[in-house]
C-alpha positions in Angstrom: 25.0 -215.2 -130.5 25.9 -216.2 -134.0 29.0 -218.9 -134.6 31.5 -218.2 -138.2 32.3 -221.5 -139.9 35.9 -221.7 -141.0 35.5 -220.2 -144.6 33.5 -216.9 -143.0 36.2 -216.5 -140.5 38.4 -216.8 -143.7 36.7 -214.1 -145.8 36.4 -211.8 -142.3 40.3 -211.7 -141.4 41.8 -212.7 -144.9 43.9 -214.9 -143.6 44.0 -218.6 -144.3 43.5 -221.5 -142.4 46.7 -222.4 -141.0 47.8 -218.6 -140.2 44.5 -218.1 -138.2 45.2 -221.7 -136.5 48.8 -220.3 -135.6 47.4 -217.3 -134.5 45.2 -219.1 -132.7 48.1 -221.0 -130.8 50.0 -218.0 -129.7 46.9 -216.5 -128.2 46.7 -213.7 -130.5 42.8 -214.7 -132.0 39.5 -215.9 -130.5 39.6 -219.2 -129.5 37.4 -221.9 -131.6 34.8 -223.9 -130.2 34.1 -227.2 -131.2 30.7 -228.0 -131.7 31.2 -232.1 -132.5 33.9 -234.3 -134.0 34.3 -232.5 -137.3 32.9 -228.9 -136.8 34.5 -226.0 -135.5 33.4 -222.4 -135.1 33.8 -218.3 -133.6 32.2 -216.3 -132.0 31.3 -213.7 -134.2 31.2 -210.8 -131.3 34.9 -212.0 -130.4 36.2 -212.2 -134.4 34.6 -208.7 -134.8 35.6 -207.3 -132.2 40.0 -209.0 -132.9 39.1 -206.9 -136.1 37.9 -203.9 -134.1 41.1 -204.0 -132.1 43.1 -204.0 -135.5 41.4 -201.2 -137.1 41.6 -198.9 -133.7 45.4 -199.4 -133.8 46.0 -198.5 -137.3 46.1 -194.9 -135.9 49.0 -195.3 -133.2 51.4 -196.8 -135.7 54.2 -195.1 -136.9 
């Protein structure tokens, strides 16, 4: 299992910070997982696969 650091989910998504934290919020992204008091991270599988999930639906829109 591999964890993203902020900036790599960043780069991944193309999104910033506060969009992916709002996302985040509504339940529409992986969840973070805090690893101490100042460090967050994603699972990589999960961020991959919220990207998967976009690029499958590009197809069924009108």
């Amino acid at each position: 299992m591999r964890l993203l650091s902020k900036r790599q989910v960043k780069e991944l998504v193309l999104y910033s910070p506060q969009h992916i934290a709002r996302l985040e919020a509504a339940g529409q992204f992986p969840k973070r997982v805090r690893l101490g008091n100042n460090r967050v991270g994603w699972v990589e599988a999960e961020v991959l696969e919220w990207l998967q999930e976009r690029i499958d639906a590009r197809g069924q829109q009108h």
